[in-house]
C-alpha positions as CSV (number, residue, x, y, z in Angstrom):
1,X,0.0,0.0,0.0
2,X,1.1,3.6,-0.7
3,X,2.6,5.8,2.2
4,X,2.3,9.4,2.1
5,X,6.1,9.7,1.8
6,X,7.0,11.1,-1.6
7,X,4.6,13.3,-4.3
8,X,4.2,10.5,-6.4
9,X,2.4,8.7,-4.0
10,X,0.5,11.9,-3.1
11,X,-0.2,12.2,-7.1
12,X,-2.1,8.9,-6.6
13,X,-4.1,9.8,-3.7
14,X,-7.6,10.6,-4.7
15,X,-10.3,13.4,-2.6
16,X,-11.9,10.1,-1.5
17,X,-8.4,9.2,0.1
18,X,-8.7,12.9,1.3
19,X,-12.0,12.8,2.9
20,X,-11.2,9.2,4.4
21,X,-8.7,11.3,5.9
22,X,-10.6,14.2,7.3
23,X,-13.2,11.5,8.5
24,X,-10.5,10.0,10.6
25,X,-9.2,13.2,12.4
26,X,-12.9,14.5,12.9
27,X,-13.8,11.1,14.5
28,X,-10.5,12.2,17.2
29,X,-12.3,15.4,17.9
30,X,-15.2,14.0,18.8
31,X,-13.7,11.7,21.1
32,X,-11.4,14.4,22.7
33,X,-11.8,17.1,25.4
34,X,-11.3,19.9,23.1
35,X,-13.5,23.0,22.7
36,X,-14.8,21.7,19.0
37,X,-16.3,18.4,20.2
38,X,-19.1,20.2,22.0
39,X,-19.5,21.7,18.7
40,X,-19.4,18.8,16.7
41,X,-21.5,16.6,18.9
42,X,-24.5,19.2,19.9
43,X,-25.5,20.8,16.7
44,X,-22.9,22.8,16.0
45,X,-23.2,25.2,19.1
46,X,-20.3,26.2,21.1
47,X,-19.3,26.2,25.0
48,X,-20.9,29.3,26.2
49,X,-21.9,30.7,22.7
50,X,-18.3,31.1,21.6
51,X,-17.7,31.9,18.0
52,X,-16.5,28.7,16.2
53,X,-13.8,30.8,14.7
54,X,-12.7,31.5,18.5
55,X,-13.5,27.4,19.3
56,X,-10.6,26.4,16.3
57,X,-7.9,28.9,17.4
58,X,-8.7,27.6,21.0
59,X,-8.1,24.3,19.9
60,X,-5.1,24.8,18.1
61,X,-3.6,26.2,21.0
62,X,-4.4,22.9,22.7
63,X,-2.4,21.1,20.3
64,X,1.0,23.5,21.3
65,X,0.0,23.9,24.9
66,X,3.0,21.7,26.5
67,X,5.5,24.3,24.4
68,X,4.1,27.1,26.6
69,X,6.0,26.0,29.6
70,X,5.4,28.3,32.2
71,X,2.9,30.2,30.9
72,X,0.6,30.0,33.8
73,X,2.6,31.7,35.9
74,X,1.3,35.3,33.8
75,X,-1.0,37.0,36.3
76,X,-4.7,36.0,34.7
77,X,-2.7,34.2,31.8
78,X,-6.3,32.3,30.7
79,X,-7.5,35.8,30.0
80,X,-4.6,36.9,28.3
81,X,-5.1,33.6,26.4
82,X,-8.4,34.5,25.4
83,X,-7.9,37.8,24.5
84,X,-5.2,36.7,21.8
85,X,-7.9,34.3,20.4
86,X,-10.1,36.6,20.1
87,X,-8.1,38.6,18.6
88,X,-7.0,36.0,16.0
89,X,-10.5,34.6,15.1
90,X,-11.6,38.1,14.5
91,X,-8.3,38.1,11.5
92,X,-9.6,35.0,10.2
93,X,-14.0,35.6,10.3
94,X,-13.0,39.4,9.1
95,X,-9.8,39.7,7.0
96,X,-9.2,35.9,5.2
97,X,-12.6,36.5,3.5
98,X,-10.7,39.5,1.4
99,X,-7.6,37.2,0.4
100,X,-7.2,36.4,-2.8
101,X,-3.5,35.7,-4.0
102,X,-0.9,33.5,-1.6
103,X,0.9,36.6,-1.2
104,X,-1.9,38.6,1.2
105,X,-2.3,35.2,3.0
106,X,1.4,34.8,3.7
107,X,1.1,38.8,4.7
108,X,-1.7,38.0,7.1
109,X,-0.5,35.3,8.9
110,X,2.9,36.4,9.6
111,X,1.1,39.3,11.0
112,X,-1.3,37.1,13.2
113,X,2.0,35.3,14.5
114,X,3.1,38.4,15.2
115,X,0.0,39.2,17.8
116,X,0.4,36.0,19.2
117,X,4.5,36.9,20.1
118,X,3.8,40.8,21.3
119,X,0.6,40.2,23.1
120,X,2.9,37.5,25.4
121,X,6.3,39.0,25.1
122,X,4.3,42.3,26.2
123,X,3.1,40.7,29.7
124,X,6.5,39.3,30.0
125,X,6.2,35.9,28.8
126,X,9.5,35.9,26.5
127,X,9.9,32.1,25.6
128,X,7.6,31.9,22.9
129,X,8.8,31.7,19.4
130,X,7.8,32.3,16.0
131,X,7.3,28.4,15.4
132,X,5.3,28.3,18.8
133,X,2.7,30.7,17.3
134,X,3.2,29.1,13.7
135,X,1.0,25.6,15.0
136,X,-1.6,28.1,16.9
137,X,-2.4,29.8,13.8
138,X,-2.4,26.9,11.7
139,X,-3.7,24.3,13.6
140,X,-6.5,26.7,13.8
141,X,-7.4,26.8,10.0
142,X,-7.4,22.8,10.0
143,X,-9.8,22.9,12.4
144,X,-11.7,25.2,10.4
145,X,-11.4,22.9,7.5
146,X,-12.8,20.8,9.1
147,X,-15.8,22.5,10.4
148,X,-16.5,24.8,7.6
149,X,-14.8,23.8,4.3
150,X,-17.2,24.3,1.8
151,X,-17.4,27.9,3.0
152,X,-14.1,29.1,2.6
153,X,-12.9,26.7,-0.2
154,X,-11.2,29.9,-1.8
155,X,-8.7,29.8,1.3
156,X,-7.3,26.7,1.5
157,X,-5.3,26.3,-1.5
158,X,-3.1,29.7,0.5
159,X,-2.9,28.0,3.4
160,X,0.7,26.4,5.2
161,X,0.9,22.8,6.5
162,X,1.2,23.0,10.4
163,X,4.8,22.2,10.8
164,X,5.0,19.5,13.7
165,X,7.9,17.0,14.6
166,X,5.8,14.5,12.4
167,X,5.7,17.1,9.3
168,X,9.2,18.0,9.4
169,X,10.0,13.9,9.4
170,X,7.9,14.0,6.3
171,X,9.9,17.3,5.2
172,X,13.2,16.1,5.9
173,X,13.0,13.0,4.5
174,X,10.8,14.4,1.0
175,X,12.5,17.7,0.5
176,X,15.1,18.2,2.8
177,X,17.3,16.5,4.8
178,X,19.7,18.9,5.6
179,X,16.7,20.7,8.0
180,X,17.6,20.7,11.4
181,X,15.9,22.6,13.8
182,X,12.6,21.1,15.7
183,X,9.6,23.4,15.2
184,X,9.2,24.9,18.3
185,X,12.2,26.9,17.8
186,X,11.6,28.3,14.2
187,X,12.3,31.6,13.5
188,X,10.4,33.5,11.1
189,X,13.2,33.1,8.2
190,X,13.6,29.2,8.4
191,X,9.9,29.0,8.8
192,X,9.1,30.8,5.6
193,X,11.8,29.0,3.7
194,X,10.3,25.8,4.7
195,X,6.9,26.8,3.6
196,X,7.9,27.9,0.1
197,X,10.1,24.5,-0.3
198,X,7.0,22.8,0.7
199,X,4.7,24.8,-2.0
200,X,6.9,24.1,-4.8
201,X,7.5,20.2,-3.6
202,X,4.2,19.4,-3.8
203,X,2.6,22.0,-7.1
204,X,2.6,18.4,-9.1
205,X,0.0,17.1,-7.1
206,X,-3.3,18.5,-6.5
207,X,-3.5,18.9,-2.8
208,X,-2.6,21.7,-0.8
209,X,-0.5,21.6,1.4
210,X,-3.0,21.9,4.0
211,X,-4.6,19.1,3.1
212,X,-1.5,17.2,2.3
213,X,-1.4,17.5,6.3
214,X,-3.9,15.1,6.8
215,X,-3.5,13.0,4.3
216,X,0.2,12.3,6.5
217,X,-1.2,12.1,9.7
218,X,-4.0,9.7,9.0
């Protein structure tokens, strides 16, 4: 059987192979203690009338929450928390709906990485890094694939792959195995330049890289 390990084998992946795919990591939702299971499991409504764009940046903070060592030791750090998710589901309910080139994505999500990295450096929390704020934002928009695709399937050909250990595995041994360092400590530079590689790696196939994601993690 074909592993996700090289683009040919990606070429011969089909959206049925896809939605298998996207089947698999919803079912993991559902059966986890994130925000989005209430959502998926009660009608689509969300803890405490939360905005679902709010519920998927929540949740994608889950995913990077053992990198924020420390972090609870920032006087009302949940708050602070919240108020940079707010902040971020507002950028993607408001601004991603005006994108229409890879450029103004790639603009707008260095800039919501940004927020993430002032807001905390600005209440003194100084250990998180640009690849730290990298899997908030973007695990955020595969959760939002997830829960509303067909409404914003002009955005997800911009988006980036999440870059985890498992991804970078994938990277290093696809595109490049000279790439070293583990994705919690990405800088901005080696972030982007992994990102492009990625792009033009996989422009053969016709997945995004997005959803190449979860075609590799399945």
């Amino acid at each position: 059987m074909c592993q996700v390990n090289d683009v040919e084998c990606l070429k011969k992946k089909t959206r049925k192979d896809l939605a298998d795919s996207v089947a698999v990591f919803e079912k993991d939702v559902r059966e986890g203690r994130g925000p989005l299971r209430h959502y998926l499991l009660y009608n689509k409504k969300c803890v405490h009338g939360r905005d679902v764009y709010l519920e998927c940046v929540y949740q994608g903070y889950l995913d990077a929450a053992r990198r924020f060592a420390g972090i609870e030791n920032i006087p009302n750090y949940k708050s602070l928390l919240f108020d940079i998710f707010a902040d971020i589901a507002g950028g993607i309910c408001f601004f991603t709906k005006d994108i229409t080139t890879e450029r103004q994505y790639d603009e707008w999500h260095n800039k919501t990485c940004m927020i993430i990295i002032q807001m905390l450096n600005a209440r003194g929390y100084a250990a998180v890094t640009y690849g730290m704020a990298q899997k908030i934002v973007n695990m955020a928009m595969k959760y939002l694939y997830l829960v509303e695709k067909p409404a914003k399937d002009f955005l997800w050909q911009f988006c980036h792959i999440p870059l985890d250990s498992k991804i970078l595995e994938w990277y290093r041994a696809c595109v490049d195995p000279e790439q070293k360092t583990v994705w919690s400590n990405l800088d901005f530079e080696e972030y982007a330049q992994i990102q492009t590689k990625i792009r033009q790696y996989l422009s053969v196939c016709s997945f995004c890289p997005l959803e190449v994601e979860y075609l590799i993690w399945r």
